[in-house]
FIPASE-676475 format. One record per residue (C-alpha): x, y, z; residue in one letter. Coordinates in steps of 0.001 Angstrom, whole numbers, plus 500000, padded with zeros to 6 digits. Example, Ala and Ser with C-alpha at 12.3 -4.5 7.8 and 13.67 -1.06 7.14 Angstrom:
# FIPASE-676475
(roro (512300,495500,507800),a)
(roro (513670,498940,507140),s)
//
This chain:
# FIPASE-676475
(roro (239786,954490,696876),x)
(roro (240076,955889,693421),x)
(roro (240583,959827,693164),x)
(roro (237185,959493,691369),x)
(roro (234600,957959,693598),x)
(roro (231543,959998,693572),x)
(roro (229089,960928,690982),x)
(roro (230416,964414,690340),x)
(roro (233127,965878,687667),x)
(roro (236355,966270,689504),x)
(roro (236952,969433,688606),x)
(roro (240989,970588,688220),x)
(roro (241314,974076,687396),x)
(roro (244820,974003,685795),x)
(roro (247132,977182,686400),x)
(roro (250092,975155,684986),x)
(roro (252905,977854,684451),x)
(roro (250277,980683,684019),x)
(roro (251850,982184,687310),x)
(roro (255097,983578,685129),x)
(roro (257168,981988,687791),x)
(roro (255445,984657,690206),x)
(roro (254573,982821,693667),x)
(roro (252222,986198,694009),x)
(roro (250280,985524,690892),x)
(roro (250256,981817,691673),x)
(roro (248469,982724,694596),x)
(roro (245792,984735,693128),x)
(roro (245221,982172,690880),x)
(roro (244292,979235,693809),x)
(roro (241928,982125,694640),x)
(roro (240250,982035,691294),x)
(roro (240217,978358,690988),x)
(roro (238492,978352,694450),x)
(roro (236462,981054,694182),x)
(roro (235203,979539,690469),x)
(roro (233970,976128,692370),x)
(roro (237224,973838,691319),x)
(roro (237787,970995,692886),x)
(roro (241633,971013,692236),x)
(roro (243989,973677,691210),x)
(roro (247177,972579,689430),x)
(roro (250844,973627,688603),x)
(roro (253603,971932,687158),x)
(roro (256456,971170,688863),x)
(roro (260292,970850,686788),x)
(roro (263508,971678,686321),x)
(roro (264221,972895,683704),x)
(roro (268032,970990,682746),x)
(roro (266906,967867,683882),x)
(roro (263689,967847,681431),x)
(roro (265015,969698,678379),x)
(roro (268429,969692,676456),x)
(roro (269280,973674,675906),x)
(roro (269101,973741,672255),x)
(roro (265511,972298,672221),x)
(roro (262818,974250,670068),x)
(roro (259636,975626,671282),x)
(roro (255885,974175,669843),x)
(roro (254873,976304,667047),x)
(roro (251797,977622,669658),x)
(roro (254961,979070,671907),x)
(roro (256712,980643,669175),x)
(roro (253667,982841,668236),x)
(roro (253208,984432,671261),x)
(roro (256929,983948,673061),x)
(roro (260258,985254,671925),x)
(roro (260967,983012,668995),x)
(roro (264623,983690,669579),x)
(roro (264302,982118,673211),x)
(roro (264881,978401,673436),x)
(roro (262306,975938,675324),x)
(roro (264713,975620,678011),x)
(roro (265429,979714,678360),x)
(roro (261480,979918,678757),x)
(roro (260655,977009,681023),x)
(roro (263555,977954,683889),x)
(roro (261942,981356,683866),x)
(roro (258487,979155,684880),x)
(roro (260105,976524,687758),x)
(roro (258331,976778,691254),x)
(roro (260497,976014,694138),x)
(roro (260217,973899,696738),x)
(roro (259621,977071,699132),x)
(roro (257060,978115,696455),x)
(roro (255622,974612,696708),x)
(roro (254783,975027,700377),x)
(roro (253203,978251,700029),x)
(roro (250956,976888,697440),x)
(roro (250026,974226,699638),x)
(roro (249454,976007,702585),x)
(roro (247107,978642,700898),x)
(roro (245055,975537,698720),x)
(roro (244335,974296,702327),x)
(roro (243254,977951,703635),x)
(roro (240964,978640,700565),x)
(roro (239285,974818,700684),x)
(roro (240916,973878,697140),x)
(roro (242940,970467,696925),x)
(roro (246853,971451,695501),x)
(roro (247954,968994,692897),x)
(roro (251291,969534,690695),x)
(roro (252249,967443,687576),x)
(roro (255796,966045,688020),x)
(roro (257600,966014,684655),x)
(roro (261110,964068,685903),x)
(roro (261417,961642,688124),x)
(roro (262621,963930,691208),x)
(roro (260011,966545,690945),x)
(roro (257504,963649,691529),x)
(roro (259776,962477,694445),x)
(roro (259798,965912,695725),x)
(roro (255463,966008,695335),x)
(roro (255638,962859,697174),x)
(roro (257475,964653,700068),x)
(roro (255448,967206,700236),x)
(roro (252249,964712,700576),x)
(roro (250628,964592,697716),x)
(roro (248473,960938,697053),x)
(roro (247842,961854,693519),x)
(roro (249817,961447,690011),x)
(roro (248683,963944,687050),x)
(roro (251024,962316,683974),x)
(roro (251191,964978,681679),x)
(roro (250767,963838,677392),x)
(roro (254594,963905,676692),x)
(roro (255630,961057,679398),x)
(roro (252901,958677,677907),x)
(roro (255891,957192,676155),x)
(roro (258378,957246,679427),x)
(roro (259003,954212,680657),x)
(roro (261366,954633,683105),x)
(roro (259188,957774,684305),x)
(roro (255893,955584,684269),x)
(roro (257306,952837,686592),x)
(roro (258632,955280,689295),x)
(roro (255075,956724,689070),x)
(roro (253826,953024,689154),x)
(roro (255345,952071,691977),x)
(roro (253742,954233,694496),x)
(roro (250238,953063,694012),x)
(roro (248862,955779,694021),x)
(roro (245757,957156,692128),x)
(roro (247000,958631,688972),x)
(roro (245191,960538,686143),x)
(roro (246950,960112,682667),x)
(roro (246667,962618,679615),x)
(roro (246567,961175,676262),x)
(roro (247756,963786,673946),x)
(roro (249523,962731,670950),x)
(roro (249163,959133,671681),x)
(roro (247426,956106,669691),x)
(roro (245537,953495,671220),x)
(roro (248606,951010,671648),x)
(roro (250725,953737,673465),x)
(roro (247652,954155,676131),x)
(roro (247463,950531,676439),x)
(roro (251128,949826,677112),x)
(roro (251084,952969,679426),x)
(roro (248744,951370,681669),x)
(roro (250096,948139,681535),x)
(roro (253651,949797,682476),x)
(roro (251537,951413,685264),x)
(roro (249951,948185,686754),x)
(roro (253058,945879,686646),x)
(roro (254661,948849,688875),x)
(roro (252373,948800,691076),x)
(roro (249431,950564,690779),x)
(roro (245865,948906,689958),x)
(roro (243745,949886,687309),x)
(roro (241115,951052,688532),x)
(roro (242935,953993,690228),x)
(roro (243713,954902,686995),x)
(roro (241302,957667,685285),x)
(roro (242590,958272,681695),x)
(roro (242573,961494,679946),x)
(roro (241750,962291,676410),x)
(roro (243468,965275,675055),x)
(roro (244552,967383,672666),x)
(roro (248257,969077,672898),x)
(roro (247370,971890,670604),x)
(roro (246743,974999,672365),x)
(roro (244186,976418,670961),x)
(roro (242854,972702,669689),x)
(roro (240797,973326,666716),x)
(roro (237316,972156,666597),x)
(roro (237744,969658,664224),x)
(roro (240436,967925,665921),x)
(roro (238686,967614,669118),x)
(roro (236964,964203,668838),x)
(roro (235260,963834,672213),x)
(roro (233924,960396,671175),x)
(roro (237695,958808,671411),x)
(roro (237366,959393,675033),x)
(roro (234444,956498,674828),x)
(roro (236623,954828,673018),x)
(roro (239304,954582,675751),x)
(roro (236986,953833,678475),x)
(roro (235324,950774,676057),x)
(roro (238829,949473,675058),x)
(roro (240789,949655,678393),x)
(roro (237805,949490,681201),x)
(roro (239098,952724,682932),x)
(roro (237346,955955,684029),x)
(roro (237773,958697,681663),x)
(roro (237773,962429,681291),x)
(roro (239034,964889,678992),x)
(roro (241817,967542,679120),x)
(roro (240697,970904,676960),x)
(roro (242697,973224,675223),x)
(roro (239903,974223,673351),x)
(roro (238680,978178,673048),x)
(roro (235655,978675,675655),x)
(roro (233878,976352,677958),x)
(roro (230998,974025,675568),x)
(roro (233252,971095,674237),x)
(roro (234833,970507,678463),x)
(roro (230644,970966,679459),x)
(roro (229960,968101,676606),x)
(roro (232697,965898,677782),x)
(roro (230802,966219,680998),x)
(roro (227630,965105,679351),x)
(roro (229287,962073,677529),x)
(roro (230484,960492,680881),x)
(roro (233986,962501,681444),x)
(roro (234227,962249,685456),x)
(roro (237550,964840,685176),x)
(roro (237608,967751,683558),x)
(roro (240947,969251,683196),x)
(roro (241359,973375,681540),x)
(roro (244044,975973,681543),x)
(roro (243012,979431,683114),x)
(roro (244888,982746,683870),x)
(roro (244132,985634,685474),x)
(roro (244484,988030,681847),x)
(roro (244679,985966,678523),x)
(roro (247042,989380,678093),x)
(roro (249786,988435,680133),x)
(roro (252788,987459,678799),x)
(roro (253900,983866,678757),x)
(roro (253645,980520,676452),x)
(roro (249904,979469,677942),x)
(roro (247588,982500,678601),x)
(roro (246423,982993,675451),x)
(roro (244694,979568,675297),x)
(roro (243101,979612,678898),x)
(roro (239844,980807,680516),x)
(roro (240197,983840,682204),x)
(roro (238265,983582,685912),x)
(roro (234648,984497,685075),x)
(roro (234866,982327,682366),x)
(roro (236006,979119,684489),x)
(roro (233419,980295,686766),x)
(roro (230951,979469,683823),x)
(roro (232537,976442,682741),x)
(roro (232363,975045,686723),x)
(roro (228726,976363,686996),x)
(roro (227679,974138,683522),x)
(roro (229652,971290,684713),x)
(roro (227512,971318,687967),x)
(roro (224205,971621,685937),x)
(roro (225070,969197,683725),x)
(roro (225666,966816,685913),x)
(roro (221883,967433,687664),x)
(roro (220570,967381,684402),x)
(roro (221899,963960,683683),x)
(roro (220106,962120,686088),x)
(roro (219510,958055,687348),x)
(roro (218664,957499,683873),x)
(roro (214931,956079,685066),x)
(roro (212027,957562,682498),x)
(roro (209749,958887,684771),x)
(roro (207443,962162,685745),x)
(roro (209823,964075,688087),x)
(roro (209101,965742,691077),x)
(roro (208269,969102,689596),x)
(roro (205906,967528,686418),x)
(roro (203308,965368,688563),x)
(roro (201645,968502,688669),x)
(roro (201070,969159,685188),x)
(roro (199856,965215,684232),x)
(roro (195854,966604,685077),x)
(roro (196508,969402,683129),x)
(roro (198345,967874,679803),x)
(roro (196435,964761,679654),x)
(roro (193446,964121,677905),x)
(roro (189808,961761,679674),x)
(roro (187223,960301,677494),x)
(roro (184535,962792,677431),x)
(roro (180697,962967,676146),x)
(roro (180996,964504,672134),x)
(roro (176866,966022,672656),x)
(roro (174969,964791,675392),x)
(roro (174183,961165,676314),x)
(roro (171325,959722,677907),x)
(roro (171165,957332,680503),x)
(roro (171118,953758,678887),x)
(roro (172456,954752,675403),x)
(roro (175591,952610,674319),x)
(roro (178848,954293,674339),x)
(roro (180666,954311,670998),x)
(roro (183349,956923,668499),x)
(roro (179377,958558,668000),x)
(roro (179044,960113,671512),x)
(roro (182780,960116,672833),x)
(roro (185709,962136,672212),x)
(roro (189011,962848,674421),x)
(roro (189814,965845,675961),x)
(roro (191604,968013,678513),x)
(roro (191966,967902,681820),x)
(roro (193071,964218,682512),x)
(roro (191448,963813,685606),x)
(roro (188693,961354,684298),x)
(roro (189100,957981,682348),x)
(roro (192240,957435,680723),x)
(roro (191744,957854,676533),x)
(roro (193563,954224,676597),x)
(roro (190545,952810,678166),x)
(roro (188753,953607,674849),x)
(roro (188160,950037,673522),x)
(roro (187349,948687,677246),x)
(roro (184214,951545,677211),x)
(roro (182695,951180,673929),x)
(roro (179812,949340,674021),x)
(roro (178843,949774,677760),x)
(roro (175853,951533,678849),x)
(roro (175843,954825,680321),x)
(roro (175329,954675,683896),x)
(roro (173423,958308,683635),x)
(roro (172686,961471,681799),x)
(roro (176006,962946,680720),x)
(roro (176358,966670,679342),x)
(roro (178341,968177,676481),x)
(roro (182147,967353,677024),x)
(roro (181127,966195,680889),x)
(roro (183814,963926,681975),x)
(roro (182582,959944,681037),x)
(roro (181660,958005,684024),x)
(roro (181263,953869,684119),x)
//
């Protein structure tokens, strides 16, 4: 079983480090994300020394709206769930119906999610070029949904390839595209690469959305995305490296609710009436009707017929088949023809 096997968007409402290293506020947010109609709700799990040296720089996107005096490492340790923390989150996922999932970013936080029972990977953008990360990943088997950020099509190809020979198959695989600028400018979106992936490397795809507001994740849906990853918070006010960038919870509410209609809207793909037109066919369509009365006898031709609403009579394309026949009676002004 792949983590995608139905017909709907899976759904992961992503609190990432939006909690402020608060297990309180982490809470509230696996209320929002259930309470929005998420399918998932994810953190991120680290440590801090073990993923980032201590002289390390922030992104540009962090030093706007961080202390630009504070190193990536000073801000990250402030953001690092514990194990303890882990459980909690767990426990309440399970209480408010809402599947937990964490990306591991070193190779014993994803031991650690493994522990705690988690049968799904989320490889964030930056380990796309990790080998020694990607095998201990690979080797579980497990399903696993990869973000593209930054990458080229070579680095996504030898990323799965890394994955497979570890051990897990393809098609468990569901590959992310993605952006790593938070907010992503329109213009540097590019929603059709994510066809591109799933043409090149025969994997499910989906599409990971730093984007401002909900319509570019609800058009990913409409493309053929079957996970839809986004950042949310509980006040785009709060302070911290992410909020800024993320829906805040009536928003994700509206992005879940379009994601759901979308998908009805998309259909089997079969052109036909549905269920709700068949109604309106009698009243659109058009019959062959009498253009001034006929009399019995008289030859039917473009003279004495014209088409008209309601379609409940002969069909306008049985035009050639009735010129030239008889008429079986008297017909009046626009009376519905009759063979």
């Amino acid at each position: 079983m792949t983590q995608v096997d139905n017909m709907n968007t899976l759904v992961i409402a992503e609190a990432g480090v939006n909690h402020n290293g608060d297990i309180s506020l982490a809470r509230q947010l696996v209320n929002v994300a259930s309470e929005a109609g998420a399918d998932w709700v994810k953190f991120q799990t680290f440590n801090a020394d073990r993923i980032v040296i201590k002289s390390a720089k922030k992104a540009a996107y962090q030093n706007k709206i961080t202390d630009e005096s504070e190193s990536q490492h000073a801000m990250i340790r402030k953001l690092e769930l514990t194990r303890d923390m882990h459980l909690d989150l767990i426990r309440h996922c399970k209480s408010h119906g809402i599947k937990f999932l964490s990306t591991g970013f070193d190779l014993e936080s994803i031991d650690l999610l493994v522990e705690l029972g988690l049968d799904s990977f989320k490889i964030p953008s930056g380990e796309i070029t990790n080998l020694p990360y990607l095998r201990h990943v690979g080797q579980f088997g497990k399903p696993v949904i990869l973000s593209t950020g930054m990458a080229v099509m070579d680095e996504i190809g030898t990323a799965l390839d890394i994955l497979e020979r570890a051990g897990t198959s393809r098609e468990y695989i569901t590959v992310l595209h993605c952006n790593t600028e938070y907010p992503t400018p329109m213009q540097d979106v590019n929603l059709r690469a994510m066809l591109s992936i799933r043409d090149t490397f025969g994997v499910q795809v989906g599409y990971s959305d730093h984007t401002l507001g909900i319509e570019v994740a609800i058009a990913a849906v409409a493309l053929g995305a079957r996970v839809i990853e986004k950042h949310f918070t509980l006040d785009r006010g709060l302070p911290g490296p992410d909020h800024q960038a993320s829906l805040e919870p009536e928003e994700l509410k509206e992005m879940v609710a379009g994601i759901r209609n979308i998908e009805k809207a998309m259909g089997d793909g079969i052109k036909r009436p549905s269920s709700s037109e068949l109604k309106n066919i009698p009243i659109v369509r058009k019959s062959l009707v009498a253009k001034h009365a006929i009399r019995e006898g008289e030859v039917f031709s473009g003279v004495n017929l014209t088409v008209k609403r309601p379609g409940t009579g002969l069909s306008p394309m049985r035009w050639d088949e009735v010129q030239g026949c008889k008429a079986p009676r008297n017909f009046e002004v626009d009376e519905l023809i009759e063979l």
